[in-house]
LUMLUMDREN-2810 file (N, C-alpha, C; in Angstrom, 1 decimal):
<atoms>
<atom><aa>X</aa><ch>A</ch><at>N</at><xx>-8.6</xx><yy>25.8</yy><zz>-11.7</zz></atom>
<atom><aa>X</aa><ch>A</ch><at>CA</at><xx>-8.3</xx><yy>26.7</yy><zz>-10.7</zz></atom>
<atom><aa>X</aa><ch>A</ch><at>C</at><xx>-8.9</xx><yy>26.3</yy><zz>-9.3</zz></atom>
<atom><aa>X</aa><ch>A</ch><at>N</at><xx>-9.8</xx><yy>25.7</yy><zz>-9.5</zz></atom>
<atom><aa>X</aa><ch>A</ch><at>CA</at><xx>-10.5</xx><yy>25.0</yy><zz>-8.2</zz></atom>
<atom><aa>X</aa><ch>A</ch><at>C</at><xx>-9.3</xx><yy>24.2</yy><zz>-7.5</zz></atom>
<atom><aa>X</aa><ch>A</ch><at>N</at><xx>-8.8</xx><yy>23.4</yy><zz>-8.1</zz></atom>
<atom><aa>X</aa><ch>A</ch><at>CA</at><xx>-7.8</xx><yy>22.8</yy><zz>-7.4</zz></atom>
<atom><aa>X</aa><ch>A</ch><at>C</at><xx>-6.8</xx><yy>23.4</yy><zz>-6.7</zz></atom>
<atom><aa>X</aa><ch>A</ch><at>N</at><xx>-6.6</xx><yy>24.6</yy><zz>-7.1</zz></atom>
<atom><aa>X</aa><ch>A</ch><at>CA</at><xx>-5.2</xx><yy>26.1</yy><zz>-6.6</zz></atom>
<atom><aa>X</aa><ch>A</ch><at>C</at><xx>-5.8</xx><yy>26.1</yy><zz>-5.5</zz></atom>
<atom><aa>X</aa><ch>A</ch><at>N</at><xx>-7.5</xx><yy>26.6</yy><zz>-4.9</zz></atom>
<atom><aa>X</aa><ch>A</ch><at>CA</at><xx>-7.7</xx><yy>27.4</yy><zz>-4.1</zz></atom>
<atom><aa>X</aa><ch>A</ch><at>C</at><xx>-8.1</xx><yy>26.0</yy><zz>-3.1</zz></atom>
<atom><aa>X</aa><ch>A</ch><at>N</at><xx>-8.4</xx><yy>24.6</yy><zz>-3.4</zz></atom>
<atom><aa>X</aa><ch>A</ch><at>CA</at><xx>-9.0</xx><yy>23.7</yy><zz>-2.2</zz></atom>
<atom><aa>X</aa><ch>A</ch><at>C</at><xx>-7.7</xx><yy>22.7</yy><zz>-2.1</zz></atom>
<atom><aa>X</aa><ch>A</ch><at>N</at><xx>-6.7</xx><yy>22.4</yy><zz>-3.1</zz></atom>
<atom><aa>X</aa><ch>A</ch><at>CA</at><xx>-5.7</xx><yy>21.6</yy><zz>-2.1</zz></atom>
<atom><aa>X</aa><ch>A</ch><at>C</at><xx>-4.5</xx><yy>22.4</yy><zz>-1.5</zz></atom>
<atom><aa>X</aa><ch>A</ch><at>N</at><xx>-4.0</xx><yy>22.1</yy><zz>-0.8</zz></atom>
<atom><aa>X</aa><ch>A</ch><at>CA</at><xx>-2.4</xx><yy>22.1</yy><zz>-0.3</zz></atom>
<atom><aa>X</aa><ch>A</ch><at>C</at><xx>-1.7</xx><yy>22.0</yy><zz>-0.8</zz></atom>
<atom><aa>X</aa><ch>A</ch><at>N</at><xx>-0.3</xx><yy>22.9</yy><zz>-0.7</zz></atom>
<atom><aa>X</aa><ch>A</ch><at>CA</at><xx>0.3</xx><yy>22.2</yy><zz>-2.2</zz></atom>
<atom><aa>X</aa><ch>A</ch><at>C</at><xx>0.5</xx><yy>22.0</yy><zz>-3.2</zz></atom>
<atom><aa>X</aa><ch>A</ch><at>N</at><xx>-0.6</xx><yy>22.8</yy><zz>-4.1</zz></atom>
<atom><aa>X</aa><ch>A</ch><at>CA</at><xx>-0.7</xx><yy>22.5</yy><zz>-5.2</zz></atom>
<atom><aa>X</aa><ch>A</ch><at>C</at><xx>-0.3</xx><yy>23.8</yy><zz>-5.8</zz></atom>
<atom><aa>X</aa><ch>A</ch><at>N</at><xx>0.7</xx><yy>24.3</yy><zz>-6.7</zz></atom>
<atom><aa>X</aa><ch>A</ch><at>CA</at><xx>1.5</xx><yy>24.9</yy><zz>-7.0</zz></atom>
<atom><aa>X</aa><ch>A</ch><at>C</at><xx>0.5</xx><yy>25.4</yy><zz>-8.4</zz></atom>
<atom><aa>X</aa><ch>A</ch><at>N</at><xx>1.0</xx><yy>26.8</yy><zz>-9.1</zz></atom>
<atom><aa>X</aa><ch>A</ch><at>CA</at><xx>0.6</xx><yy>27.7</yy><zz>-9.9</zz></atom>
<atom><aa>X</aa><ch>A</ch><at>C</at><xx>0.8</xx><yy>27.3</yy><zz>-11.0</zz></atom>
<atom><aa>X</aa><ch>A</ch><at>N</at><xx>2.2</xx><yy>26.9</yy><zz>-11.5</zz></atom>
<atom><aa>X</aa><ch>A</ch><at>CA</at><xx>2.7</xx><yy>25.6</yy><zz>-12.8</zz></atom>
<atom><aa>X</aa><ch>A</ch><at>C</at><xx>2.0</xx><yy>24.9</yy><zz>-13.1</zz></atom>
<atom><aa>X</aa><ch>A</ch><at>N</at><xx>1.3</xx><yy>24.3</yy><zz>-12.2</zz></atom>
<atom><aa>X</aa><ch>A</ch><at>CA</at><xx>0.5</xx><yy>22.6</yy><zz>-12.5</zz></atom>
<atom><aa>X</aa><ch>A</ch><at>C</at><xx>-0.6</xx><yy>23.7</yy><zz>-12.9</zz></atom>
<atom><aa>X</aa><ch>A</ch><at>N</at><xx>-0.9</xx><yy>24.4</yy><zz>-12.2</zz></atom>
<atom><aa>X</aa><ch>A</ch><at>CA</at><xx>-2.2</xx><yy>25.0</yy><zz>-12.4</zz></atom>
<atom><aa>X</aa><ch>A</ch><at>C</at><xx>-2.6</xx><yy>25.7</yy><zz>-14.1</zz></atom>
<atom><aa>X</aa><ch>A</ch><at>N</at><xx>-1.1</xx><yy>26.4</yy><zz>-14.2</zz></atom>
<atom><aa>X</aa><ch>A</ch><at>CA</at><xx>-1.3</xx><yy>26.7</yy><zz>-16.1</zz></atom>
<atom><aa>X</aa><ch>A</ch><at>C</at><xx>-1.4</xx><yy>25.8</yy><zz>-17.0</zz></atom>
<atom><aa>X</aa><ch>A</ch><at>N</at><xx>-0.3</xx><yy>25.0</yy><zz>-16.7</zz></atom>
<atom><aa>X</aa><ch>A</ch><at>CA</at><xx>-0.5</xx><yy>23.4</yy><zz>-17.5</zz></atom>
<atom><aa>X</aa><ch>A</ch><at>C</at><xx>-1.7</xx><yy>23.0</yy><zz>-17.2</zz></atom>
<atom><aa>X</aa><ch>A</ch><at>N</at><xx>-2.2</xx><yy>22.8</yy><zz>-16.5</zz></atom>
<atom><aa>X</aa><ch>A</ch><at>CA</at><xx>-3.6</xx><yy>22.1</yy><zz>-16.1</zz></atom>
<atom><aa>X</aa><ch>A</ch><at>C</at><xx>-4.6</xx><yy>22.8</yy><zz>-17.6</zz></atom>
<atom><aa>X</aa><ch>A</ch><at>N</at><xx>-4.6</xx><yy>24.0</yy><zz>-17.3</zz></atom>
<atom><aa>X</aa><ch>A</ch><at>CA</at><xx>-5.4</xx><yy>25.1</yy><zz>-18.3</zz></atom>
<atom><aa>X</aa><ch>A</ch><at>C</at><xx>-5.4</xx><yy>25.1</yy><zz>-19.5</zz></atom>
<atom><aa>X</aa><ch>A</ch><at>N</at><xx>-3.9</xx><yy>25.2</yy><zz>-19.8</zz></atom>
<atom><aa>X</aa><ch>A</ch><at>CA</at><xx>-3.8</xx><yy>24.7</yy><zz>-21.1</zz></atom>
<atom><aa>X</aa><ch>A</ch><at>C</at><xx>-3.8</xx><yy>23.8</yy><zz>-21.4</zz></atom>
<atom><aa>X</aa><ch>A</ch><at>N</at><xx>-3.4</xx><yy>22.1</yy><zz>-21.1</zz></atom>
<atom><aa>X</aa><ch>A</ch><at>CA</at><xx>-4.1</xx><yy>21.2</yy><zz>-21.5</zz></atom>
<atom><aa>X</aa><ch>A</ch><at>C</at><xx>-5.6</xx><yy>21.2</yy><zz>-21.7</zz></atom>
<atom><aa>X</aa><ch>A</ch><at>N</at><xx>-6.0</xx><yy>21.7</yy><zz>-20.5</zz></atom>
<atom><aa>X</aa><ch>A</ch><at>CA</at><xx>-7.8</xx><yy>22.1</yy><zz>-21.0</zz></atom>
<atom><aa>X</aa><ch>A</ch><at>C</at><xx>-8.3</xx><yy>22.4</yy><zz>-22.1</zz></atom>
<atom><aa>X</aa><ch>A</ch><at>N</at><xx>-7.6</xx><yy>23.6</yy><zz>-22.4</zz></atom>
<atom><aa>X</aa><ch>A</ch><at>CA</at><xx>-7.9</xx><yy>24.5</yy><zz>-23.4</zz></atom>
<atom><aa>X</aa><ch>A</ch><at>C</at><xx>-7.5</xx><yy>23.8</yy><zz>-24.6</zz></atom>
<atom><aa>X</aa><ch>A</ch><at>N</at><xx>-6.4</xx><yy>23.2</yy><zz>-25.2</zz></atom>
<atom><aa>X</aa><ch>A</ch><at>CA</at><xx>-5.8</xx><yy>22.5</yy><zz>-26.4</zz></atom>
<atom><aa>X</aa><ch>A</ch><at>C</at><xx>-7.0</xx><yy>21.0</yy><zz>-26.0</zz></atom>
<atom><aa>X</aa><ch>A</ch><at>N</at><xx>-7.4</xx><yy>20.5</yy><zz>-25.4</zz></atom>
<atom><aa>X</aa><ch>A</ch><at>CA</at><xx>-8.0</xx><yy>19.6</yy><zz>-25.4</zz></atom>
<atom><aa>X</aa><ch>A</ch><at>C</at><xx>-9.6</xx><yy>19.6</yy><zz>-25.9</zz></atom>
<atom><aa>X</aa><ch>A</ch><at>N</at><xx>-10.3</xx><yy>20.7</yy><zz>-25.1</zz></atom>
<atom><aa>X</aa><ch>A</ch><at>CA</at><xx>-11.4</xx><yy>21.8</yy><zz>-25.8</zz></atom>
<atom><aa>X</aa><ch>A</ch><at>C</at><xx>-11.4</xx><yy>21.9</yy><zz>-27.2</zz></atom>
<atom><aa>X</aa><ch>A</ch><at>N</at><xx>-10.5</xx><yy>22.8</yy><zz>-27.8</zz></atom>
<atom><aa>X</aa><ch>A</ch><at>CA</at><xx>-10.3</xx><yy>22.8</yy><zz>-29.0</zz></atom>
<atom><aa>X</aa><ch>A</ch><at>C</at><xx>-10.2</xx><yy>21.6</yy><zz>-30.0</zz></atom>
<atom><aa>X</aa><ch>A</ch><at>N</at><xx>-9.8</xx><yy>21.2</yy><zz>-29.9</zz></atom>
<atom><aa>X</aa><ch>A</ch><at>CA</at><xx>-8.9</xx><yy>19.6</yy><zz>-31.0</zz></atom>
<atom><aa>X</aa><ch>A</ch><at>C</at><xx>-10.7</xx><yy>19.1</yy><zz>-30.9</zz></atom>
<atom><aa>X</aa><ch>A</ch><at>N</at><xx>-11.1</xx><yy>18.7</yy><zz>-29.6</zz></atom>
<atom><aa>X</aa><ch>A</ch><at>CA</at><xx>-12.5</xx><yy>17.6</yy><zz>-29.3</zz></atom>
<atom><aa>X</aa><ch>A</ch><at>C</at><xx>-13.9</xx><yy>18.6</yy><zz>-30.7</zz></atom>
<atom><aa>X</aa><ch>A</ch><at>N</at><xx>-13.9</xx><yy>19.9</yy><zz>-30.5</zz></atom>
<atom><aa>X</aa><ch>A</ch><at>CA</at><xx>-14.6</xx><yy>20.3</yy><zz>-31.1</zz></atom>
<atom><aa>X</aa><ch>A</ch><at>C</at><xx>-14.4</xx><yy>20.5</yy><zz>-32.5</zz></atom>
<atom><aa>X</aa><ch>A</ch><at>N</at><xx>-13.3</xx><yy>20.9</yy><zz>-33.0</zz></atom>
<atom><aa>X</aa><ch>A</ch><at>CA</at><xx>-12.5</xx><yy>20.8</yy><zz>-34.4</zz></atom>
<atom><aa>X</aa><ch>A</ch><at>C</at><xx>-12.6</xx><yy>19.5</yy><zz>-34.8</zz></atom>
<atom><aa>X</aa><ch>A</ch><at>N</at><xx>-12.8</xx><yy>18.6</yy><zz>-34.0</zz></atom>
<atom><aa>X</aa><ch>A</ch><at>CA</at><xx>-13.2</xx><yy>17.0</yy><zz>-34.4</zz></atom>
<atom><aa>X</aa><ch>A</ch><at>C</at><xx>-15.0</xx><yy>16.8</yy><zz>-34.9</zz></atom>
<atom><aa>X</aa><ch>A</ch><at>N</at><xx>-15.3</xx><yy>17.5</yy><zz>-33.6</zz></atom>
<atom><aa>X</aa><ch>A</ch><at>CA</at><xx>-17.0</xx><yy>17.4</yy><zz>-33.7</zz></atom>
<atom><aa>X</aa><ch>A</ch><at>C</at><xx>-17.4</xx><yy>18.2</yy><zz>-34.8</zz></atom>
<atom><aa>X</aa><ch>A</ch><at>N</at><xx>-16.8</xx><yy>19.2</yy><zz>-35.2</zz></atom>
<atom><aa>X</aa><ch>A</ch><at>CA</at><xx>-16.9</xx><yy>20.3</yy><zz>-36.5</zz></atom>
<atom><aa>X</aa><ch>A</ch><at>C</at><xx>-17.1</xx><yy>19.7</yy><zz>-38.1</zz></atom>
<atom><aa>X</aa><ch>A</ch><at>N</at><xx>-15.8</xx><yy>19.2</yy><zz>-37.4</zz></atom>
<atom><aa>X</aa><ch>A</ch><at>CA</at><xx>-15.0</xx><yy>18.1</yy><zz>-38.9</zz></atom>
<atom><aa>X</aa><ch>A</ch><at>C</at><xx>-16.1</xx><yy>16.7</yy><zz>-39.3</zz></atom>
<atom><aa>X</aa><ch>A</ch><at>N</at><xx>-16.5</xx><yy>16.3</yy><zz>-38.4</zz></atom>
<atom><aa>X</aa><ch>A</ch><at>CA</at><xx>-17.2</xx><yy>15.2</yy><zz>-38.3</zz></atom>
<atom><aa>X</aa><ch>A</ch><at>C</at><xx>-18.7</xx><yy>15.4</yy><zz>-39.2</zz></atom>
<atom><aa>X</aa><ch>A</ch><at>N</at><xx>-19.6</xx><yy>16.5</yy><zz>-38.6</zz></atom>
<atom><aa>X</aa><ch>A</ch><at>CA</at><xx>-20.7</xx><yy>17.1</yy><zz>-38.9</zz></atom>
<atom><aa>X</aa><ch>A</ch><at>C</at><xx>-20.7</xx><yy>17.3</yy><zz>-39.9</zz></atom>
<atom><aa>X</aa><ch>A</ch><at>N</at><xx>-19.6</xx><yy>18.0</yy><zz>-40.9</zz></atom>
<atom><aa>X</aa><ch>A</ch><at>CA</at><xx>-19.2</xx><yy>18.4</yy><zz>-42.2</zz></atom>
<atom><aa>X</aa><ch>A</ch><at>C</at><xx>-19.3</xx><yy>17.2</yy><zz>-42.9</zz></atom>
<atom><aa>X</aa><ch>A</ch><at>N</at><xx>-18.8</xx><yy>16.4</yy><zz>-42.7</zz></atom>
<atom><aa>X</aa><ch>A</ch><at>CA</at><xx>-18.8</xx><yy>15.0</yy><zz>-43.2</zz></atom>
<atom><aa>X</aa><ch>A</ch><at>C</at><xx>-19.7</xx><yy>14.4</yy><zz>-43.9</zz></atom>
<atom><aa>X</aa><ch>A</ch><at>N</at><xx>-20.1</xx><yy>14.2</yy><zz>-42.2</zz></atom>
<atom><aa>X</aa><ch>A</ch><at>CA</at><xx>-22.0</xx><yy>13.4</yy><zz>-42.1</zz></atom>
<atom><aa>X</aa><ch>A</ch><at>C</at><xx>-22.7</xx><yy>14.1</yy><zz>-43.2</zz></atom>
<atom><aa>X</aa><ch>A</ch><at>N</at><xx>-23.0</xx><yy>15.6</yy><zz>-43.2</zz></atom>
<atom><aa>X</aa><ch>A</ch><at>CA</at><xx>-24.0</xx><yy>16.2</yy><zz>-43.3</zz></atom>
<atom><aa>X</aa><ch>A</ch><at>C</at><xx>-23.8</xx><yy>16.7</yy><zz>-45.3</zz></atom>
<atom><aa>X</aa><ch>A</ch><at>N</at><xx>-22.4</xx><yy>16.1</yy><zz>-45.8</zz></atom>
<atom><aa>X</aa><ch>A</ch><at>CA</at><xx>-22.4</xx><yy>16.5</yy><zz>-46.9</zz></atom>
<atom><aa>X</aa><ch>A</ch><at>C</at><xx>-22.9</xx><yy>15.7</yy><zz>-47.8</zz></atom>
<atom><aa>X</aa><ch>A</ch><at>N</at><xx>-23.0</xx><yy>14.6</yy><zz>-47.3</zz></atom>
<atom><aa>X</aa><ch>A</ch><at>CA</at><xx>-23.6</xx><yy>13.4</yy><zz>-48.0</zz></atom>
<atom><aa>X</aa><ch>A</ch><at>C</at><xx>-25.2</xx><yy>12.9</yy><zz>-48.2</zz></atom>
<atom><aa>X</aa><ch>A</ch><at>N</at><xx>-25.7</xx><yy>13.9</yy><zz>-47.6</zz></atom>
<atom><aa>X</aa><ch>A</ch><at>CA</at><xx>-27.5</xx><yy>13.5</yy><zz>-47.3</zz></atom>
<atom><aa>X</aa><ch>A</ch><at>C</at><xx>-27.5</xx><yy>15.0</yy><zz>-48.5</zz></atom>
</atoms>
């Protein structure tokens, strides 16, 4: 949203897609870091 309010131009579309890629990207990285730790940690 920082980007909505400091460029020119920069349209409200980009801005949701921006968010939600964020958001799906957020998620998946930590469902990875989750999955990972389970792993590691089942074996000790």
């Amino acid at each position: 949203m920082t980007n909505l309010a400091t460029i020119k131009n920069w349209s409200v579309a980009v801005t949701v897609v921006d968010m939600a890629w964020g958001t799906v990207l957020t998620g998946v990285s930590a469902w990875a870091g989750y999955t990972m730790t389970l792993h590691l940690t089942e074996r000790f």
